[in-house]
N, C-alpha and C positions, 0 to 999 in steps of 0.2 A: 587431585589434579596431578598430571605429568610438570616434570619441571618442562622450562620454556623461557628464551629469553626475550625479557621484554622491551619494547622500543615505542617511543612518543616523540616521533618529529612535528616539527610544523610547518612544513608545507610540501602538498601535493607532491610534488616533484621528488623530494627525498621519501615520503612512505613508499613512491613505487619503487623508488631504487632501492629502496630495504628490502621489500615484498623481492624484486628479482634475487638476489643477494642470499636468502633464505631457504636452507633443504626443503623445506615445509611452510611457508609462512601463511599469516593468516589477518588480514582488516580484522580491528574491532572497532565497529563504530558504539553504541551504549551500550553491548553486551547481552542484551535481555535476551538474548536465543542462546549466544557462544558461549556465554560463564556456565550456565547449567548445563551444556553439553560437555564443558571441559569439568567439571565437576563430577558428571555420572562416566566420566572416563570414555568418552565415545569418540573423542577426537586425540589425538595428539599430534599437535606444532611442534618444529622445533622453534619456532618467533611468532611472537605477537607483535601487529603492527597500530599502537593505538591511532584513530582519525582524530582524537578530542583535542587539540590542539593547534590543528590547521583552521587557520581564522577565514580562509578561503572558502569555506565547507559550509559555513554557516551564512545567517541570513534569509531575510522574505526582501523581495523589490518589486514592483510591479512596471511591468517591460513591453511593449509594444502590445497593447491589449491580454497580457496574459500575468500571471503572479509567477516568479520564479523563487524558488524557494530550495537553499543550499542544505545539502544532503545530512549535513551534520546539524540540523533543526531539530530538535527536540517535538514531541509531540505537543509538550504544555506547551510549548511557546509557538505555535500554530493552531492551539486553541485559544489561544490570549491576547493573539494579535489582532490590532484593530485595522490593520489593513487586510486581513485573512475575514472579520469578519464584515468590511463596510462590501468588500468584490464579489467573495465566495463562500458568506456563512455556510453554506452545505459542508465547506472543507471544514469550518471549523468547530462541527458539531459531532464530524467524525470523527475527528483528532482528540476531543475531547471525551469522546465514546469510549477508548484505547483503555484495558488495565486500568490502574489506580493508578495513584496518584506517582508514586514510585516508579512504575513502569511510564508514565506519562514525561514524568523529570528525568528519565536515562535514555528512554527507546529515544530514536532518530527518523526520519522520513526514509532514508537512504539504507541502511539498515533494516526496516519493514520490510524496502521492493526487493533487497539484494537476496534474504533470506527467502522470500516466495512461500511464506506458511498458509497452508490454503485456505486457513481461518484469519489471517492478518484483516485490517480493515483497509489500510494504504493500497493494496491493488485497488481494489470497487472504483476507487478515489483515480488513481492512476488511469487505469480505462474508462471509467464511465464518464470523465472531463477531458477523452481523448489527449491526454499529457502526450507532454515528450521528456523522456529520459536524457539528462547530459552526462556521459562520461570525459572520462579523460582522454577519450581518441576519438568520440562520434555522438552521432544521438541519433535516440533509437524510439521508433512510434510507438503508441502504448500495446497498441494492438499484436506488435513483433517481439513485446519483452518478457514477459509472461509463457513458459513453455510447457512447462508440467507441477506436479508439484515441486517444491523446494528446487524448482529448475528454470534458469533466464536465458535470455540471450547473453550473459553477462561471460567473458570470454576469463581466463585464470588471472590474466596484468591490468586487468580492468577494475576501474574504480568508479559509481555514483559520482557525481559533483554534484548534480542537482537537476530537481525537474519541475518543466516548464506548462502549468496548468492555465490553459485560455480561459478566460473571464465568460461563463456563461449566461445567456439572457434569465435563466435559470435552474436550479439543481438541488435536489432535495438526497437523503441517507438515511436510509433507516435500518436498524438491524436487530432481530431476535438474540441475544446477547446468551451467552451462557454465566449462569449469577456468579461465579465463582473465581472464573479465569477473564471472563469482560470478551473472551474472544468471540466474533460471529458464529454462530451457529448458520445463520444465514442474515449475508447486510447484502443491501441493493443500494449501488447510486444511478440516480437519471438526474440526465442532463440535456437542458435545450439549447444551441448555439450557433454560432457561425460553421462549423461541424455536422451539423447537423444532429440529430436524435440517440441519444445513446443509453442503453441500462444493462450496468455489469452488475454480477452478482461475486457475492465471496461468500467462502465458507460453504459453501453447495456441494460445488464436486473437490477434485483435486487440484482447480488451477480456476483461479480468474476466466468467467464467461460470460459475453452478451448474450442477448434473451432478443434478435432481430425481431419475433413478430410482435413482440409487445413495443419495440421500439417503432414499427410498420402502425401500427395501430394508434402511438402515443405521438404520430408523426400528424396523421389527419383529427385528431381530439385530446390534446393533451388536456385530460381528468380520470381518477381512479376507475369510472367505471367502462372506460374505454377496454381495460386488460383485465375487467372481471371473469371474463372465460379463457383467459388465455393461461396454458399450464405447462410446464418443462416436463418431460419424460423423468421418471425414479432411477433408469437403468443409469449405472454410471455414478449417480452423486455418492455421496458420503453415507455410512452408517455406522453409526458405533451407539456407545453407550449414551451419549446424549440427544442423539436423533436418530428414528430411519432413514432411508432415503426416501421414502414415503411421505413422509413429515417436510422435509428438507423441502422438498416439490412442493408442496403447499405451502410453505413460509416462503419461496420466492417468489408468488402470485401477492400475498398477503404483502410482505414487505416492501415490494415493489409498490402497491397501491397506497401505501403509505409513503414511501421516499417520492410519490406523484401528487400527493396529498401538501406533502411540505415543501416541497419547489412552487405548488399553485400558490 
C-alpha cells in the first residue's frame, strides 16, 4: 500500500467535511473491494475516511410499510435479523448468500451498491424491491442508481445513509453462485407488490437489469412456468472464465424460475 492518512469520525457530518478537506479522499465503509485495491497498488488516496463509527449508519427499522436499513449494516446482521426475516425473508436469504462468513461480518449494504460490482448480490435486491437509495443530500429510485459497471448515480460528496426497501406481498433470490468467491454468476430477485412486478438480474451483464417480459408475463401468472420460454439476448452479458455469455442467458431464465419458485 501507499501511505495515506487515516481518519474515523463519528458522525455523518464530519466524514463529509473530511472527505471535502482531502487532495484525494476516499469512504471506507467494510473494506471488502477498497483494502485489496489499496493492496494490489491500484488506487492511491491521499485520506481514508473510515464510516465504521457513525452510529447514524447503522440499523434496520421498519417505516411506513417498508424496512429501512442503515448503510453501514453488515450483511450477517441483515441475514440474522428477525425483522429482515419476519417482512422480507427474500432479503435475507440474499444477504446471507454474500462470501463467507468474513466477508459477511465486514461487507456493508451501502458499500455493495456504492461499489456497483456487476457480480455483487445487493443490486438484484436494490432493484428487483424497487428500493430507494438515501443519501446525504437526496434519494434516488432504484431504477436511476445503478449506471454502468462500477458506475452510480452517486455524485464525488455523496455518501449512502441508507436504503429504503417496500415490504413485498412477495419475493423470492436465487442465484447460480460461483463456489469460490460466493459471487453471482447470475442472481435474480422477483418481487410482487404495491409496485408492481419486478425481476432484476446481477451478475449477467455489466450493470443491474430488469427482464420486462418475464415481468409482463409473471404480471398475469405468477408460477415458474409462466417464463419458461422467455430468454434474454447473449449479445452484451458477461464472459469470462467462469461463464459464457451463452450460459449467463440461460441461467437468467433458470434462476429466475427459481427466485418465482421461492417467492410462491
Amino acid at each position: 500500500m501507499y501511505d495515506f492518512t487515516y481518519h474515523r469520525p463519528t458522525s455523518l457530518a464530519n466524514a463529509v467535511k473530511t472527505l471535502g478537506k482531502a487532495e484525494d479522499g476516499k469512504f471506507v465503509a467494510g473494506g471488502m473491494t477498497l483494502i485489496p485495491t489499496l493492496k494490489f497498488r491500484l488506487a492511491q488516496p491521499t485520506d481514508l475516511i473510515d464510516l465504521g463509527a457513525i452510529a447514524e449508519l447503522k440499523g434496520i427499522k421498519k417505516e411506513k410499510g417498508a424496512l429501512v436499513i442503515g448503510a453501514m449494516t453488515t450483511h450477517a446482521e441483515v441475514a440474522a435479523s428477525s425483522e429482515v426475516a419476519s417482512a422480507m425473508p427474500a432479503l435475507a436469504t440474499l444477504a446471507d448468500s454474500i462470501g463467507d462468513a468474513q466477508v459477511r461480518n465486514r461487507g456493508t449494504l451501502g458499500g455493495s451498491i456504492a461499489n456497483a460490482d456487476p457480480a455483487a448480490d445487493y443490486p438484484a435486491a436494490v432493484v428487483g424491491l424497487g428500493a430507494t437509495v438515501h443519501t446525504n443530500k437526496r434519494k434516488i429510485a432504484a431504477d436511476d442508481f445503478f449506471k454502468a459497471m462500477f458506475e452510480t448515480a452517486l455524485k464525488d460528496d455523496e455518501v449512502v445513509t441508507a436504503v429504503s426497501f417496500p415490504i413485498p406481498k412477495r419475493a423470492g433470490y436465487a442465484k447460480f453462485a460461483n463456489p469460490a468467491s460466493r459471487y453471482a454468476i447470475v442472481g435474480v430477485m422477483v418481487s410482487q407488490g404495491d409496485g408492481g412486478l419486478r425481476v432484476a438480474v446481477t451478475g449477467a451483464g455489466a450493470s443491474v437489469f430488469r427482464v420486462t417480459e418475464m415481468e409482463q408475463a409473471l404480471s398475469s401468472k405468477f408460477a415458474p412456468d409462466a417464463i419458461e420460454g422467455i430468454s434474454v439476448p447473449a449479445d452484451g452479458l458477461n464472459s469470462d472464465l467462469h461463464a459464457t455469455a451463452e450460459y449467463r442467458a440461460h441461467l437468467v431464465t433458470v434462476m429466475a424460475k427459481r427466485a418465482v419458485a421461492a417467492a410462491g
